[in-house]
N, C-alpha and C positions, 0 to 999 in steps of 0.2 A: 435245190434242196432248201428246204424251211423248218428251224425247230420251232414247235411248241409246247410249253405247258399247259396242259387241261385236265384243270380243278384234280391237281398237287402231280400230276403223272407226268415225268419227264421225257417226249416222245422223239423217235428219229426216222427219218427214213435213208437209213444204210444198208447197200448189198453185206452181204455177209464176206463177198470175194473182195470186198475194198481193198486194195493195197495202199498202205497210208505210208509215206517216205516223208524225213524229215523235209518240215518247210515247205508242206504245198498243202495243209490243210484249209479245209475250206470257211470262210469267215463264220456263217454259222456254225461251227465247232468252237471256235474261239473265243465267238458272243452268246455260246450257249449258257445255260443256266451249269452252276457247278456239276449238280442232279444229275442232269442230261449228260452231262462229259461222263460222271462214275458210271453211269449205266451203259455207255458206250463202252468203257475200259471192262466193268464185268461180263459184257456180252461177246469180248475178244475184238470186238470192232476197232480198238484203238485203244495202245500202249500207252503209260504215261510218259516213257521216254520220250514217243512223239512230241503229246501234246507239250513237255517243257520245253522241248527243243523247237517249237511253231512257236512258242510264246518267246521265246529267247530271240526269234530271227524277227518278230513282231515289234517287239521291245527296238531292237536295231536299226529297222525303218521307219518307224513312227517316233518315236521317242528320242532316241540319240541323233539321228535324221528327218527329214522329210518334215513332219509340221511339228517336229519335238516341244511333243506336247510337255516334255523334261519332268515325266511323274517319277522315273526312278532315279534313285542316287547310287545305288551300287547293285551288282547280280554277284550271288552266291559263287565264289567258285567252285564248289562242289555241285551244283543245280543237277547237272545232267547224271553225276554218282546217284542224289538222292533217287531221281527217279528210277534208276536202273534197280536200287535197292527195291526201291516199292515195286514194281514189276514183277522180281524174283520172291520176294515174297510169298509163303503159305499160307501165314496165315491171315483169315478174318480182319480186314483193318476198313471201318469204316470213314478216313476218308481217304481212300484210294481212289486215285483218279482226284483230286485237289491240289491245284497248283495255285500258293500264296503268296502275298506280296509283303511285306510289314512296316508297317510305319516306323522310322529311324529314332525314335525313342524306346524302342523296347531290345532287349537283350536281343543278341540271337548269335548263338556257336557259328562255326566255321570260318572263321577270317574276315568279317567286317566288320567293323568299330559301330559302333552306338554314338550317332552322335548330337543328336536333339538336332542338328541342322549348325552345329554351333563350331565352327571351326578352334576353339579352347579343346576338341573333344575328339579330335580326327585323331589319335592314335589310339581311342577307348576302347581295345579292343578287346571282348570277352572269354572266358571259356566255356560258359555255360548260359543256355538259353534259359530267357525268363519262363517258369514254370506254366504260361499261358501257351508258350509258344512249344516246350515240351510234351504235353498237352498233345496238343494238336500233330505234333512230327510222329511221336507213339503212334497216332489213330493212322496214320500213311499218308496226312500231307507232305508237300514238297514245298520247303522255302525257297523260291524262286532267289528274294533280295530286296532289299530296302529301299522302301519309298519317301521323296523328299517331301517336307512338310515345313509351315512357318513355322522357321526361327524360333526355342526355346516355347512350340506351340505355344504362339503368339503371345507371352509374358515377359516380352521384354522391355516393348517402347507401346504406348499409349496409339501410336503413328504407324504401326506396323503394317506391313503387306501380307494379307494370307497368300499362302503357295510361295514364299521366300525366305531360301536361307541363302547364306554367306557360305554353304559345302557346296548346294546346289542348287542354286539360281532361283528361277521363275519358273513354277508348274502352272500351265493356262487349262484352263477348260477346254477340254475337243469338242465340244459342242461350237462353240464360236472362239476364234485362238486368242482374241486380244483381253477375254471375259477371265474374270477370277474363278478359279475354284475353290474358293473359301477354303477356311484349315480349321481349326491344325491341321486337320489329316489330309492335306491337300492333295497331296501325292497317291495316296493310297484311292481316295474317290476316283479320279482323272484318268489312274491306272486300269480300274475296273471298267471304267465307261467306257475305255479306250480301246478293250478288249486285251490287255497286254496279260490279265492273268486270270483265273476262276472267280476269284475274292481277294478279300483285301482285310485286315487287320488296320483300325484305326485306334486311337484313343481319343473318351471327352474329359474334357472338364463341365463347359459350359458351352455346348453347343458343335463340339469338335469332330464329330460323327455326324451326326443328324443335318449340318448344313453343308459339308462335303457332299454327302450322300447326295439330299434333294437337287445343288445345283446343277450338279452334275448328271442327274438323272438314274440314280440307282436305289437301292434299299440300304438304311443304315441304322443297328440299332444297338442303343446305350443302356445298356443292363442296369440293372438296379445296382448302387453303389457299395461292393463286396459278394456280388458273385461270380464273376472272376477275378481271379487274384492279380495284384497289383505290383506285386514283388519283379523286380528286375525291369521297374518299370522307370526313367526319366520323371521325378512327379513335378506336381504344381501344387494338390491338394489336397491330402487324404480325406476330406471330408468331401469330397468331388470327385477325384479321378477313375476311373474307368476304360478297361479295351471293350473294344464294340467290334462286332462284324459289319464289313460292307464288303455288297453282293448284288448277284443282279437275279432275286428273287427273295421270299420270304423264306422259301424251304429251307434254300440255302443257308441264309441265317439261324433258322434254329435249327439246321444242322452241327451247322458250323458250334452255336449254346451249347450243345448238348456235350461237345465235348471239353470249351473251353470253360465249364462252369464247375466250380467243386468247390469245397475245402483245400487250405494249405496253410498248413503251420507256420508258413514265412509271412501270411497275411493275417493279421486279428481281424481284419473286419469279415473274413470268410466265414468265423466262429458263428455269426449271425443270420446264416443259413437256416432255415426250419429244418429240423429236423424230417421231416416228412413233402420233404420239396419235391417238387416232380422235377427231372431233368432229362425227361424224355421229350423236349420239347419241338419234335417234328412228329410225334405222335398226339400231339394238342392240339394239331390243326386241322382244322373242316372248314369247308366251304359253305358248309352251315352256322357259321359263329356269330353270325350279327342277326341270327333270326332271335326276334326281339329284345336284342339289345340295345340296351340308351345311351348315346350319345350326346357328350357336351359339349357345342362348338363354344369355343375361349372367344369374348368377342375383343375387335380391335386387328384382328391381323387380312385381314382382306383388305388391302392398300390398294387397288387398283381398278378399275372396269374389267380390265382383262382376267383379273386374279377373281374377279367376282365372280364372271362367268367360267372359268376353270374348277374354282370350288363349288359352284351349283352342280356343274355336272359330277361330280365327285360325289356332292349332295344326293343326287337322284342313285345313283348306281348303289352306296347305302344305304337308300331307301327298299329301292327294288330289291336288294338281299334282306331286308326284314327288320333292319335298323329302325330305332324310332332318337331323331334329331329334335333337340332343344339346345334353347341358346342360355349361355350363362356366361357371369361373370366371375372371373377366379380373383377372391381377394388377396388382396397383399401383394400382388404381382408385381406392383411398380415399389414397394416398400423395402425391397432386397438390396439394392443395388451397392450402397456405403458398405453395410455392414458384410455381405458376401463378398468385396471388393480388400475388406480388411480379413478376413481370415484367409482369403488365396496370397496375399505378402506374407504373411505371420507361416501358414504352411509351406508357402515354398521356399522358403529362408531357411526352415526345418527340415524340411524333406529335400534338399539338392544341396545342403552339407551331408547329410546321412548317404544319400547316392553317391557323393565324392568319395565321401570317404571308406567307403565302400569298395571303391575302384580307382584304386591308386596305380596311376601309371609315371615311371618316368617322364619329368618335364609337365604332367599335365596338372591342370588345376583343382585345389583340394577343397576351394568353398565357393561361396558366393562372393566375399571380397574377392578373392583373389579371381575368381572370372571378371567382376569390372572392373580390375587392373588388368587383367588381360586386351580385354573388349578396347579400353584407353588406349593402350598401348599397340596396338592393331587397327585404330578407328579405320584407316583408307578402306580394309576389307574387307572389316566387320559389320561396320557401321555407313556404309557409303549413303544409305538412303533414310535412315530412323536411326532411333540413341538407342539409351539403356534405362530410361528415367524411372522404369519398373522396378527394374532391379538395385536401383538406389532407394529407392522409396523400401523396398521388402527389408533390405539392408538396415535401415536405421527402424525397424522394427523387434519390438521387443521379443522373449520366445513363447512357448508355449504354456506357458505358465500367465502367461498375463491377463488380468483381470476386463480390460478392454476389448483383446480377442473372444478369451471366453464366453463373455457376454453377447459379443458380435455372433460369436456361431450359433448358441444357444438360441438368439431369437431368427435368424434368419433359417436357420433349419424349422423353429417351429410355424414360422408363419408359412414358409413354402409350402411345409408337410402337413400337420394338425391341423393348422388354422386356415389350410392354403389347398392346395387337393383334396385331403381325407375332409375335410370338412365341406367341402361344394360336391363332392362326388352322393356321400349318402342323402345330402339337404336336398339332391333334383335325382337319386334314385339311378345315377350313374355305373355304366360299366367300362367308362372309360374317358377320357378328354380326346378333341380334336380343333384342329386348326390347319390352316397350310404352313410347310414348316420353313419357308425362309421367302422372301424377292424372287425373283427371277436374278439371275448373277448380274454383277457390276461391271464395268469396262476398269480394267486397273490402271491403278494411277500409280505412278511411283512415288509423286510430289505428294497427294494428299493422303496416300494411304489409303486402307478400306471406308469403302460407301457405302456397303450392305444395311439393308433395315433389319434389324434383329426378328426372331420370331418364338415359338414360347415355350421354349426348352429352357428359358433360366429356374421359373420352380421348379420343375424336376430334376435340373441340372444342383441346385442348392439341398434341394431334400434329398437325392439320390434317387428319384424311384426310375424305371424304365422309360423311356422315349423310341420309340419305332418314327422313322420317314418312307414311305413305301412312296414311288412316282404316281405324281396324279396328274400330269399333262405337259404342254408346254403351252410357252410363252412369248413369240417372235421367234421361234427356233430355241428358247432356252426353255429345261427344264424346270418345273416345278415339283414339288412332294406334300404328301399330307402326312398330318403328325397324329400319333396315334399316344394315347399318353396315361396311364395308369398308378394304382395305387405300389407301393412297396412289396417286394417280391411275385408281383403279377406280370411278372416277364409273360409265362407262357399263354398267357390270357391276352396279352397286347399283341404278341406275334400271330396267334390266332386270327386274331379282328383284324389284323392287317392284311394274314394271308386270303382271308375270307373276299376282303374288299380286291385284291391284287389279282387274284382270279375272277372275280365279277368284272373287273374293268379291262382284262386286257382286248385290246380289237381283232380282228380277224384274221386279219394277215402284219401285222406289225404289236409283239408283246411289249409291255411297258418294259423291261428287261434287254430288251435289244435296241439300243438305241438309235438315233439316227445321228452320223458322223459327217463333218464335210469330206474325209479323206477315204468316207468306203467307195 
């Protein structure tokens, strides 16, 4: 048995007399697209009880076992209640049949702490889920349990290892085991690739989505900065942060939008919603969206022979859906780096005292000093392989009020944005940016820390607007992805031209969506 998607229809071929028993589902179930599983669960073919309960015994062999690949940090102990709930269920819940994973910064009810990865944080435990994640539990997903991700996503030490905390260890890449899979959202990409759940729940700042996603071989996309809300979230940067979906399709991601995007009172930057937004965003997709549209390859991120001819054929399959490819240069791109480097200290100094103190627990930490007196005073366990030099430096930063920040954000927002996208997009007549969105993965080092070559998710990453990575090949056995990259609030216009391109490329018997693993 083989699933496919063709051009958006999630197809199966199941008797109707299947008897499905926990724990003997078949891999293509598991590495199906989310789609593909709900439309199994509506056509009676399979409960979601099953499918948590295959993904829980999945989890136990791969992950806590066998080539532990270590993407998750905790499983819900209600997992297999929720599902039963969603089962019994009457009414109408569009995502029924979605089993999630969450990245370990964001809220989430039933008995596991939030803990950024950060051992200061292992008793944070909540009672109510961040409103993104509520959100989604409403619609009939099932929070599986939280995925491990670097360490206070990676703002701690200058030297840090993506896919490492001090809660829970080292997440490798299942593609090749000794390879990073870049973070923050380390856990949550590694998870999805792995086949341990439908999707995954990540969060960016600068890249924290989009290079999970591509190493690993999946789809991952960073909304434009305040349409979903951000409340109950771990931050780093209000003028950056964001949850993103990752998935192993495009559908699935704006599925997934459609329901994680709104307003919420707990978030101002929600207020900035148009008025008139479309948030139907699995109904914005055709397989016609790149008929005559233009395309601006970002130049500079082609580093390789390999990477050249992976992006040419990329190139061509673009083409042959109707695209018209011009090359361009995005200005300002290298001018970010100080000044966006200075407002994520100044915001995380502000924004993870307001978390703390938000979530006062017996014994635990109430600010940023008092977590690098903790970090100190803990170095063996904390700190065994990188410091804290980030969060000394954030510390001796002044607050939000200061003249040096403000200025800092003021211009690196406008050259990203203004002077930076919005202004290269209508000068070459643009419906969009693209690039390939990261290296092929690194071999991880615990001595020198990450080697990854950046890719060109910082302006959008600093202006806020949308970033899609849909998989565009591999490279020695590792994945690659192309970045799909748009104006402010043209989420469902990126997801589009991604979906467009995602069904033109996948191959005949092997979808870009189903990966290839050493341990299938």
């Amino acid at each position: 048995m083989r699933v496919f998607e063709k051009l958006g229809l999630a197809l199966i071929c199941l008797p109707t007399s299947l008897a499905l028993a926990h724990y003997t589902l078949p891999e293509d179930i598991l590495f199906g697209t989310m789609g593909f599983q709900q439309q199994a669960v509506a056509a009676g073919q399979l409960r979601v009880e099953d499918l948590t309960a295959a993904y829980l015994d999945r989890i136990k062999e791969i992950d806590r076992a066998g080539p532990r690949i270590n993407a998750m940090l905790a499983i819900a102990p209600d997992a297999m209640d929720q599902a039963r709930k969603v089962d019994a269920a009457k009414d109408a819940l569009p995502l029924r049949g979605a089993i999630l994973v969450v990245k370990d910064n964001i809220d989430m009810a039933g008995g596991l702490p939030t803990t950024a990865g950060s051992r200061a944080l292992a008793n944070n435990l909540v009672t109510n889920d961040a409103p993104v994640l509520s959100r989604l539990r409403k619609a009939g997903a099932v929070m599986l349990g939280k995925t491990n991700l670097s360490e206070w996503a990676n703002f701690r030490s200058t030297r840090s290892i993506s896919g490492w905390s001090s809660v829970g260890g080292q997440t490798v890449n299942p593609h090749v085991l000794n390879r990073s899979a870049c973070g923050s959202s380390s856990g949550s990409g590694a998870a999805v690739a792995a086949g341990l759940a439908s999707a995954a729940l990540g969060t960016e700042t600068d890249g924290s989505v989009t290079c999970p996603a591509a190493v690993n071989g999946i789809v991952g996309f960073k909304p434009t900065v305040g349409l979903v809300s951000r409340s109950g979230i771990v931050p780093i940067s209000a003028s950056q942060d964001t949850a993103g979906p990752m998935t192993r399709s495009v559908r699935d991601a704006a599925l997934l939008m459609s329901v994680m995007a709104g307003r919420d009172e707990t978030d101002a930057a929600t207020r900035a919603i148009p008025a008139d937004f479309d948030f139907d965003f699995p109904g914005q997709l055709s397989v016609k969206a790149l008929e005559g549209k233009r395309l601006g390859v970002i130049s500079g991120y082609v580093s390789s022979p390999a990477m050249e001819k992976t992006f040419a054929r990329a190139r061509q399959v673009l083409e042959a859906a109707g695209a018209v490819i011009v090359e361009v240069e995005l200005p300002n791109e290298n001018d970010l780096g100080d000044d966006e480097y200075l407002v994520l200290l100044v915001e995380f100094k502000a924004g993870l005292n307001a978390y703390l103190e938000s979530h006062q627990r017996p014994g635990q930490v109430r600010s940023l000093e008092e977590l690098i007196a903790f970090n100190e005073a803990n170095a063996e366990s904390v700190m065994p392989r990188f410091g804290q030099e980030i969060f000394i430096l954030a510390q001796e930063q002044a607050g939000l009020d200061d003249a040096d920040y403000l200025a800092a954000r003021e211009r690196s927002q406008r050259l990203a944005g203004p002077e930076g996208i919005d202004a290269v997009m209508p000068e070459h007549q643009l419906d969009a940016l693209i690039a390939p969105t990261w290296d092929p993965s690194w071999i991880i080092d615990p001595v020198n820390g990450d080697m990854g070559n950046g890719g060109p998710g910082g302006a959008p990453a600093v202006a806020g607007y949308p970033h899609l990575t849909v998989p565009m090949g591999m490279i020695s056995g590792l994945p690659v992805g192309l970045s799909f990259i748009g104006g402010r609030f043209q989420d469902g216009k990126i997801l589009a031209l991604g979906y467009a391109y995602e069904i033109r490329s996948h191959e005949a018997q092997r979808p870009a969506y189903l990966p290839e693993v050493p341990y299938r």
